[in-house]
C-alpha positions in Angstrom: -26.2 18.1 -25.4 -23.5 20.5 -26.0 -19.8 19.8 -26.6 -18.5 20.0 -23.4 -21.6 18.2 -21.7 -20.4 15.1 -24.1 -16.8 14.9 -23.2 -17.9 15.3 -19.7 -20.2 13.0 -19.8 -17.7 10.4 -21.6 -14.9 10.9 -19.1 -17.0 10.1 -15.9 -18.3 7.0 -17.8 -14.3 6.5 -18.1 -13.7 7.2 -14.9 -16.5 4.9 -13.1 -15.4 1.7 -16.0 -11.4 2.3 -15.7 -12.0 2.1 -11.7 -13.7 -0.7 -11.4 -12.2 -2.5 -13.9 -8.9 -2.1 -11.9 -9.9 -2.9 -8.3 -12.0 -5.8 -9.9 -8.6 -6.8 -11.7 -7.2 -6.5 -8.0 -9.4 -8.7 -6.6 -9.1 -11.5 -9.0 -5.2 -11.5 -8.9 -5.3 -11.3 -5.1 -7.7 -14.3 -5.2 -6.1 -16.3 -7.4 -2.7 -15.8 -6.6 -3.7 -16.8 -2.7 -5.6 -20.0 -4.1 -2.3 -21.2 -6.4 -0.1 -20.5 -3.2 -2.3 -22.8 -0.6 -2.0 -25.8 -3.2 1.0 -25.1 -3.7 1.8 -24.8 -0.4 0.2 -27.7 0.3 2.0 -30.1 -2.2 4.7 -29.9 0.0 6.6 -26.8 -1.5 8.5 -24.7 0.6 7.0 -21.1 1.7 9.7 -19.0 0.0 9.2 -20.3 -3.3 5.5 -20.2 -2.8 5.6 -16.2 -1.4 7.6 -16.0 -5.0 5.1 -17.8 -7.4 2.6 -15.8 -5.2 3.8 -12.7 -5.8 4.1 -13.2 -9.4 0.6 -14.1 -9.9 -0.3 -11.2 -7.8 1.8 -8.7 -9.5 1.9 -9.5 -13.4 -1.8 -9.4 -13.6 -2.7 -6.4 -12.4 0.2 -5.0 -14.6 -0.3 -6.4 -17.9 -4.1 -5.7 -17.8 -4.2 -2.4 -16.4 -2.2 -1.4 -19.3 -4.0 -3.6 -21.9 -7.5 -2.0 -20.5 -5.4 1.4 -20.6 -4.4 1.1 -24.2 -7.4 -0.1 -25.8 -10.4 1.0 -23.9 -9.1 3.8 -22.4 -6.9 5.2 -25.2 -4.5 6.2 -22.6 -0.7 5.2 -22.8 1.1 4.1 -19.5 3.1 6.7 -18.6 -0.8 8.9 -18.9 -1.9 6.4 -16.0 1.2 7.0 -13.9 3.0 3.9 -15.2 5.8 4.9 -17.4 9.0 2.8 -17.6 10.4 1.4 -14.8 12.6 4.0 -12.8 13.2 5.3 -9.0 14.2 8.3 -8.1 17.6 8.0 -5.2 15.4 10.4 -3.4 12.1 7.9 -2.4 14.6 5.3 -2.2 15.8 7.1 1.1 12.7 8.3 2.6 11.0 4.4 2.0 14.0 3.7 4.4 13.8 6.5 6.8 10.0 6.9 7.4 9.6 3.1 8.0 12.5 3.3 10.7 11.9 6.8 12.3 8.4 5.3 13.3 9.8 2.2 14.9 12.9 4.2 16.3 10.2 6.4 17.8 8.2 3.5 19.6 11.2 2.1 20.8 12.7 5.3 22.4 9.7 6.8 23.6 6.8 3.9 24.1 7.2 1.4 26.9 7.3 -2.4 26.0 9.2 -5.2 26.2 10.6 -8.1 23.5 8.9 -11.0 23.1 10.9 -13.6 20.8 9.4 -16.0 18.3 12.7 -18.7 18.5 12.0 -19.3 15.0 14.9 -21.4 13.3 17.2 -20.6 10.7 14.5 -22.1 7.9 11.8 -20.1 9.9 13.3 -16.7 9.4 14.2 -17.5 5.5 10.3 -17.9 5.2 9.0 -15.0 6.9 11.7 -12.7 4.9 10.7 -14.0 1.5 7.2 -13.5 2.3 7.6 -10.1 3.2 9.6 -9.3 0.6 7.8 -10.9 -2.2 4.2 -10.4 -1.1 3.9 -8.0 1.5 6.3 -6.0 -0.5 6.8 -5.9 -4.2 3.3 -7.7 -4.6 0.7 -5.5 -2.4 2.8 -2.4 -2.6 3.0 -2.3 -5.7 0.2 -3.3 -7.0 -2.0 -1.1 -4.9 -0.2 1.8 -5.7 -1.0 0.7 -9.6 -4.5 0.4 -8.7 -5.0 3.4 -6.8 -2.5 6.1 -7.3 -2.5 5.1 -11.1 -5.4 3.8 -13.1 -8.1 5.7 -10.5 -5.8 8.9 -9.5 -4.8 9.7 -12.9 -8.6 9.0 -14.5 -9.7 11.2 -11.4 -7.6 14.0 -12.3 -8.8 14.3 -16.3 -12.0 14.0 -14.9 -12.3 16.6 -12.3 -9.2 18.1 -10.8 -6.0 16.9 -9.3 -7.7 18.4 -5.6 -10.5 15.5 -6.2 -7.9 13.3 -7.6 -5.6 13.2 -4.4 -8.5 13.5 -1.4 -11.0 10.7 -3.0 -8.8 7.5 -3.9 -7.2 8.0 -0.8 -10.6 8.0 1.2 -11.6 4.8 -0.7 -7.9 3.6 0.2 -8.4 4.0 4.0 -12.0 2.6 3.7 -11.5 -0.6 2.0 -8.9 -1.4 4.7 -12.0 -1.6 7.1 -13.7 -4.1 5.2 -14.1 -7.3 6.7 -12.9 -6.6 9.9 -15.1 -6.6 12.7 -13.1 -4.0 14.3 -14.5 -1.5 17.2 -15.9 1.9 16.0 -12.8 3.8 17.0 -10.2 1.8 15.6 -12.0 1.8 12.0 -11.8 5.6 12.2 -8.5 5.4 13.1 -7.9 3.0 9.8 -10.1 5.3 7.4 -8.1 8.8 9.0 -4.5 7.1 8.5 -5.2 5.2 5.0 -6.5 8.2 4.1 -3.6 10.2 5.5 -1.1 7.5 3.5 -2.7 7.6 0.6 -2.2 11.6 0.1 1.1 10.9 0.7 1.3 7.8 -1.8 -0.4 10.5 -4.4 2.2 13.4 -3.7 4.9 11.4 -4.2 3.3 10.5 -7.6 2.8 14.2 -8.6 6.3 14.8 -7.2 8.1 12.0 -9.2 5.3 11.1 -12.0 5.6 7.4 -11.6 3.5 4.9 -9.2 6.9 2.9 -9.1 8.4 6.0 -6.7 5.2 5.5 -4.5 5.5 1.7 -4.9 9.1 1.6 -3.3 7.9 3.6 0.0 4.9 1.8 0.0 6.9 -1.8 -0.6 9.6 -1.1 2.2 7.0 0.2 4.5 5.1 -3.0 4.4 8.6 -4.9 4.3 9.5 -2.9 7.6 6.3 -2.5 9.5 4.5 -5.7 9.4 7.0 -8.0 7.1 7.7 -10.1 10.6 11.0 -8.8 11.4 10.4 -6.4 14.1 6.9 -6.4 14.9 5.6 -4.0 17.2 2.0 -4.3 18.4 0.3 -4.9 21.9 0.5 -8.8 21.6 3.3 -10.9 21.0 3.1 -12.3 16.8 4.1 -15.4 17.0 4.9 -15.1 13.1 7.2 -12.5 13.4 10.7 -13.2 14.3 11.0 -10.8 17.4 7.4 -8.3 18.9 7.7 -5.5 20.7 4.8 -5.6 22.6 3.7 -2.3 23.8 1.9 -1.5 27.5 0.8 1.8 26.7 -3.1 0.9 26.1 -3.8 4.1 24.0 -5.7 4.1 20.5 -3.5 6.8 19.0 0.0 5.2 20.0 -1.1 1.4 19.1 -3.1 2.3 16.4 -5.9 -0.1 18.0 -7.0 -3.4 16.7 -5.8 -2.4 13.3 -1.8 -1.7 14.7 0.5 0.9 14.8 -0.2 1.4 10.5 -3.1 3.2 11.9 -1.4 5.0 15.1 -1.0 8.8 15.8 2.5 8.1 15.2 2.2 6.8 11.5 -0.2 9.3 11.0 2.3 12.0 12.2 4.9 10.7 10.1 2.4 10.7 6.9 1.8 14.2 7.2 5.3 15.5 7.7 6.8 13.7 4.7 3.5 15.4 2.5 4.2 18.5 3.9 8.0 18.0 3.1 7.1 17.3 -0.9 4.6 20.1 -0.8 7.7 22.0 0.4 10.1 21.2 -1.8 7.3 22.2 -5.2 5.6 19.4 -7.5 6.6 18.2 -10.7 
């Protein structure tokens, strides 16, 4: 075997261990963290403290051992996995705001629907804020953005080529939000073509910024914003969010389908234009 067959050869093996190990590590935290919070939750502790402890256990996991796994298996420092020290750029501060609310300014403007209020009490609304701040947010956003626009991006890209690196986690991204459901055929597609569309956008802003934590905040805010329980907009009333705007339009591409508006032409629209924006404006 010749020289550069061997580090090939090495690398994939790299590749295929680092990736697993993270979405295994994923997994595990995501488990766990949901099994602490139902006892916990059960012992009579309020939900805002348990979306905190939650999010903790979700979050510091994942962290510590991607970069443990990084450092000694791996040979890789953090800042080579996309993880460098802790720092936003103003710049994704402002489009993790504006994307989020141009898509719901949009259905409200354009889509038909009416408002369907929850009547939740003053205790009520606390709850579902933390928990989308805490777990829908910090936890899952950042955490998946660790997972897949770090460890298996950045192991994709000394592998192959930054093309690969953008186009494959991000197909993986849109597929495993498919599994489990027993969605219809359409509205998987619909999931797979949007998580795939987000996830090239996730992985640009990465290039753009050369952190996951730039990616994290659009990604946290959009989950905050979109499905936190705030203003939810979907074609049935959500009796755990605080107000729903439920939609009569019966189209797949404006509600997204069984999966919601995440998934919608609209989101999808709204992906592309901020990747095409970053393309734009050059890469890092």
């Amino acid at each position: 075997m010749n020289s550069s067959s061997e580090k090939k050869t090495i690398s994939i093996c790299k590749l295929i261990g680092g990736s697993i190990t993270a979405i295994l590590t994923l997994i595990f935290a995501q488990v766990f963290s949901g099994a602490v919070s139902n006892v916990i939750l059960n012992a009579g502790v309020p939900i805002a403290i348990s979306s905190m402890i939650n999010c903790i256990l979700y979050l510091a996991p994942v962290f510590f051992a991607l970069r443990l796994f990084g450092k000694k298996v791996l040979k890789l420092r953090p800042d080579e996995l996309g993880m460098p020290g802790f720092s936003i750029k103003p710049i994704w501060v402002i489009v993790a705001i504006v994307l989020p609310f141009s898509i719901k300014g949009i259905y409200l403007l354009l889509v038909k629907g009416e408002f369907v209020s929850s009547n939740m009490n003053t205790s009520q609304i606390a709850d579902v804020v933390c928990h989308a701040v805490f777990y829908y947010g910090i936890a899952a956003g950042f955490v998946e953005e660790m997972v897949f626009r770090g460890f298996i991006f950045h192991l994709m890209e000394k592998c192959w080529n930054r093309v690969i690196a953008i186009i494959v986690p991000s197909a993986i991204f849109g597929f495993v939000h498919i599994l489990g459901t027993d969605h219809s055929l359409l509205s998987n597609i619909l999931v797979i073509c949007a998580g795939t569309g987000v996830g090239i956008m996730f992985s640009l802003i990465v290039i753009n910024s050369g952190s996951v934590w730039n990616s994290g905040i659009v990604h946290a805010l959009w989950n905050i914003i979109i499905i936190g329980g705030g203003l939810f907009i979907s074609e049935k009333a959500n009796n755990e969010a605080m107000i729903t705007y439920v939609l009569k339009s019966k189209s797949f591409l404006i509600t997204g389908g069984e999966f919601g508006i995440e998934s919608s032409g609209i989101a999808l629209a709204g992906y592309i234009v901020v990747s095409i924006l970053i393309l734009c404006t050059g890469e890092k």
